[in-house]
ROMARLO-42292 format. One line per field, with one value per residue (C-alpha): residue in one letter; x, y, z. Coordinates in nm, 2 decimals. Layout:
rest A	...
x X	...
y Y	...
z Z	...
This chain:
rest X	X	X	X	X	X	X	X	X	X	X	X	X	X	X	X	X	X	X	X	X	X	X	X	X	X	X	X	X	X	X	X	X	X	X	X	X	X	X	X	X	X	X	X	X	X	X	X	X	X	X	X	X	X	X	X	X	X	X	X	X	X	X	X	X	X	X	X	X	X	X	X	X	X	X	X	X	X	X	X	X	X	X	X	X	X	X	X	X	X	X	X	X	X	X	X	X	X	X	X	X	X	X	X	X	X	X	X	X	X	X	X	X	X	X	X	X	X	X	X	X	X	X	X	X	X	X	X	X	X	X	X	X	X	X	X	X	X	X	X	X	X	X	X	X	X	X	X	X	X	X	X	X	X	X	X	X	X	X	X	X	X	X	X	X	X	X	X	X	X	X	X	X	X	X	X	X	X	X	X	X	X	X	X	X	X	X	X	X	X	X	X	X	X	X	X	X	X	X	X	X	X	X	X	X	X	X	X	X	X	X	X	X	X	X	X	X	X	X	X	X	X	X	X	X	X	X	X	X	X	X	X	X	X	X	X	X	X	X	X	X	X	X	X	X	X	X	X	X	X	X	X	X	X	X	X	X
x -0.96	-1.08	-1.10	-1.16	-1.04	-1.29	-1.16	-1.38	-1.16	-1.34	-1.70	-1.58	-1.57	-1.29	-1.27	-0.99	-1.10	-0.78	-0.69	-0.34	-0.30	-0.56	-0.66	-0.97	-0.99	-1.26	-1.47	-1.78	-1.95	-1.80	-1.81	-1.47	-1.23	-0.84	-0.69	-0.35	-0.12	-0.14	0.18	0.05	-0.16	0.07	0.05	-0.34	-0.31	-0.12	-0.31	-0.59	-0.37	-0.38	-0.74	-0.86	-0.54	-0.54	-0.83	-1.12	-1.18	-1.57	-1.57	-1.82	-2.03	-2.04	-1.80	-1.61	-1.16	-0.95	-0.63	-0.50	-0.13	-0.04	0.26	0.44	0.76	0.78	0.76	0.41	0.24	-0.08	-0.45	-0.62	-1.03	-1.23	-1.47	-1.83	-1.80	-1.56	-1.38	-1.05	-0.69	-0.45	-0.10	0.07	0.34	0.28	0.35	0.02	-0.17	-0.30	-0.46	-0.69	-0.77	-0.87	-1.07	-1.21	-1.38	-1.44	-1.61	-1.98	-2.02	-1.97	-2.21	-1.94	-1.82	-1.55	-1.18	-1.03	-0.64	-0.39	-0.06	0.17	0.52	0.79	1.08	1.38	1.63	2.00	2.18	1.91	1.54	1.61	1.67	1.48	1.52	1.55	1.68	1.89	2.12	2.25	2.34	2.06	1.89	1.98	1.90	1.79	2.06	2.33	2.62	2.70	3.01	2.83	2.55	2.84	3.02	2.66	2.59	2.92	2.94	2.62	2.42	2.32	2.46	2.24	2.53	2.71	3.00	3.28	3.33	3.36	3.01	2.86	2.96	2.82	2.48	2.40	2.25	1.95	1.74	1.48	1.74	1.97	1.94	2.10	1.82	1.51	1.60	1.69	1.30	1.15	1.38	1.44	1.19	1.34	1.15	1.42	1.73	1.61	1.49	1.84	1.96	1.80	1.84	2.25	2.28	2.04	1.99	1.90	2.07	2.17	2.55	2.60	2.90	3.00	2.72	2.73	2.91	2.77	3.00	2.83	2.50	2.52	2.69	2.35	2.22	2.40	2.38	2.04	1.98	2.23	2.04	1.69	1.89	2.05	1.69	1.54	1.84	1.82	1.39	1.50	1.73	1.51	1.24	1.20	1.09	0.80	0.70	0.72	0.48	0.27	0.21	0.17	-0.07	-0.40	-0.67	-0.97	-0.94	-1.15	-1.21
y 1.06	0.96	1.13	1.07	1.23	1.21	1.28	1.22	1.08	0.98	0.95	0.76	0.84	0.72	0.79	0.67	0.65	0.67	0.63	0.62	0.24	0.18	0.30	0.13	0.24	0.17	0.27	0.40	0.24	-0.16	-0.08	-0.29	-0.29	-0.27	-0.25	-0.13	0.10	0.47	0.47	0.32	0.63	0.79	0.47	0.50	0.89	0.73	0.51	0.79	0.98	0.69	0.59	0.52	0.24	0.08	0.16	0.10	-0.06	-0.11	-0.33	-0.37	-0.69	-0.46	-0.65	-0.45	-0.50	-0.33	-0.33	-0.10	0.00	-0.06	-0.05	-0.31	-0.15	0.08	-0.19	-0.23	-0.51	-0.53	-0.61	-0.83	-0.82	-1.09	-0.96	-1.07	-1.17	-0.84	-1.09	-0.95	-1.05	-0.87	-0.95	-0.86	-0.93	-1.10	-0.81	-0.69	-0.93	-0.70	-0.46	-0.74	-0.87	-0.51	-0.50	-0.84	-0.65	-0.33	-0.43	-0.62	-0.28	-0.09	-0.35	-0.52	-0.87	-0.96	-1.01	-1.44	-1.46	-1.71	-1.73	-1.83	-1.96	-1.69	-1.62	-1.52	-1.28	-1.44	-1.32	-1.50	-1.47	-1.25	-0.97	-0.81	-0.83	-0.53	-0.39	-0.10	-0.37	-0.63	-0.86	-1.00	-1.08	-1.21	-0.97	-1.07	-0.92	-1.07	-1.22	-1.63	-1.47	-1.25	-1.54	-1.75	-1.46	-1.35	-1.73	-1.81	-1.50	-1.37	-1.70	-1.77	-2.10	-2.31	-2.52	-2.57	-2.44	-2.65	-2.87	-3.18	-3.06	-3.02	-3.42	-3.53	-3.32	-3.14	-2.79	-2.70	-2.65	-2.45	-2.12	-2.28	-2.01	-2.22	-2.51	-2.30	-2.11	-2.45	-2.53	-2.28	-2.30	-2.70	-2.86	-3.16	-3.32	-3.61	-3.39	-3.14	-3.46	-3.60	-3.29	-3.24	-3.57	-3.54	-3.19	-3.17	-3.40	-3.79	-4.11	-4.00	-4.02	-4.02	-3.85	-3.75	-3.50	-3.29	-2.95	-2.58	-2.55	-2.80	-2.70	-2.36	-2.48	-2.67	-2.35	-2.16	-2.42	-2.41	-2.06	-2.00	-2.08	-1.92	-1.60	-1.70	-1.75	-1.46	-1.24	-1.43	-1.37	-0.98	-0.91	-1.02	-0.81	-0.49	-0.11	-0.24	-0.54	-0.27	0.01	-0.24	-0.40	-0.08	0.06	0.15	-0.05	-0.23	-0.56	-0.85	-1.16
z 0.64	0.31	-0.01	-0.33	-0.68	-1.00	-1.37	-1.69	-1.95	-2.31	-2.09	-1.85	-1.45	-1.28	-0.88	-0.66	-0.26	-0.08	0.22	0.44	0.41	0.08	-0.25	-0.43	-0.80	-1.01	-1.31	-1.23	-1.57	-1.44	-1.07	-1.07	-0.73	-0.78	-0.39	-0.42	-0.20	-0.25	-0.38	-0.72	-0.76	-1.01	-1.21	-1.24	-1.36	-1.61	-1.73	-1.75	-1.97	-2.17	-2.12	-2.51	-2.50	-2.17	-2.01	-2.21	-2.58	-2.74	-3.00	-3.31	-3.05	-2.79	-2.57	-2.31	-2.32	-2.05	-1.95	-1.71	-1.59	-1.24	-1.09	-0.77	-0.63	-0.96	-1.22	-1.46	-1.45	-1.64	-1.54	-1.83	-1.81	-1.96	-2.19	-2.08	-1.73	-1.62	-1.42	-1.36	-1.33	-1.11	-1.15	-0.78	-0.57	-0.21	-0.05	-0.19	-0.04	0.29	0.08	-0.07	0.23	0.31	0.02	0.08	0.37	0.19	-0.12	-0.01	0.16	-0.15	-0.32	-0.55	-0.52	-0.28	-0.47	-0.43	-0.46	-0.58	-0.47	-0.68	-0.62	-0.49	-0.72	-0.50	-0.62	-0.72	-0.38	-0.18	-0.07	0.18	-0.06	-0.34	-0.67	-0.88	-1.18	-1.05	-0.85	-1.14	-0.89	-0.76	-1.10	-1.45	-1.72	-2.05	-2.21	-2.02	-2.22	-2.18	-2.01	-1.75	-1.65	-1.56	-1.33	-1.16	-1.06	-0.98	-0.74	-0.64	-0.64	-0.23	-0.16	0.09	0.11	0.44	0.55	0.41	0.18	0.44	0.56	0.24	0.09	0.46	0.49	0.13	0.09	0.23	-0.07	0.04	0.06	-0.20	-0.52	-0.82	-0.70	-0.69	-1.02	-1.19	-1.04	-1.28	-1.57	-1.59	-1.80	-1.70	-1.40	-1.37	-1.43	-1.13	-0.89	-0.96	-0.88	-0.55	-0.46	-0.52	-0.39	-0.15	0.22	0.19	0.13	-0.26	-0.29	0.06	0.22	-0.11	-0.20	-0.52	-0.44	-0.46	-0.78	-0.96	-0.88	-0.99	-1.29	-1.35	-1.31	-1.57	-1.83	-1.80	-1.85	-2.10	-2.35	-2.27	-2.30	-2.58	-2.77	-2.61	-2.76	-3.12	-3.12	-3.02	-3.28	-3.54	-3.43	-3.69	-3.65	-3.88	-3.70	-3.36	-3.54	-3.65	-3.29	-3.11	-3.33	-3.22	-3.37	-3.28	-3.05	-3.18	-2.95
């Protein structure tokens, strides 16, 4: 059964049609379609509450802004519009990815263009693809306000090894990469394309320091060395951040492109 909920919030009209296994939100005055689980529909009553902020901004050109809240697996991401075209970013996790292709079929019925998607790149939680990353469970992610001390203890530990089973094993056959936690983190924190090639090549299966490949140890020592100080200048940037400098960035004012 479908049904659909309408609220007027500073003139606009803004309907949900919802369904068991979909939700299409929209604003009547864009005709835009946001697919997302019905489990998100708190997050879009929210961002009605807060509709003159995130929803909808006219400028002095006449050029139409919005952001609005949603929500994967209770965490916000945002939805950035580009003004002029409406064409519409949706930040999502893959396991989003049904309710697009849903909507994909839905839409050219409703008379609005059909979604595209790009998949980017999965980032697996510390204790191992397999599990999800949250930030109720501090082991299975790094939190920017970690101390040097506590990085080195959640890698060390928590870290899933795709290294084999003993140590013998490991110097004669090298991880498997593709499950190995300190080499696909070190892939999106290493700016250094030779550093992390030397790493999988040393680490990882192949004819690199054969029968004496490099250890689990030393990779997620790679690993925390690397993220060390990301944290450390995310921390330094924080601090120096004022109750000033916060007022003055959260306060409402006209967005000019």
């Amino acid at each position: 059964m479908v049904h659909s909920i309408i609220k007027k919030k500073n003139g606009l009209s803004s309907q949900w049609l919802c369904t068991k296994h979909l939700q299409i939100h929209y604003l009547a005055d864009f005709c835009e379609c946001r697919p997302s689980a019905i489990d998100q529909d708190p997050y879009f009553r929210l961002t009605l509450t807060h509709t003159h902020i995130h929803t909808h901004t006219h400028t002095h050109t006449h050029t139409h802004t919005h952001t609005c809240v949603s929500a994967i697996d209770q965490n916000p991401y945002f939805r950035l519009t580009h003004t002029h075209t409406h064409t519409h970013t949706c930040v999502s996790a893959i396991d989003q990815d049904p309710y697009f292709r849903m909507t994909r079929d839905v839409a050219p019925r409703l008379g609005w263009k059909k979604p595209a998607l790009l998949h980017s790149k999965f980032f697996p939680a510390l204790t191992g693809a397999k599990s999800k990353m949250s930030a109720s469970d501090a082991t299975t992610t790094i939190y920017v306000s970690d101390t040097p001390n506590e990085i080195k203890t959640k890698v060390n530990k928590y870290a899933f090894s795709g290294g084999q089973v003993s140590v013998e094993d490991q110097k004669a056959m090298g991880a498997n990469l593709d499950v190995d936690v300190a080499y696909q983190w070190m892939r999106f924190f290493c700016d250094d394309d030779e550093k992390l090639q030397k790493m999988a090549d040393e680490y990882g299966p192949g004819p690199v320091r054969a029968n004496d490949k490099m250890l689990t140890g030393e990779a997620k020592a790679m690993l925390i060395e690397t993220i060390k100080p990301i944290i450390a200048k995310h921390q330094a940037a924080r601090a120096s951040v004022t109750e000033e400098m916060v007022e003055a960035f959260m306060a409402v004012r006209t967005m000019r492109f």
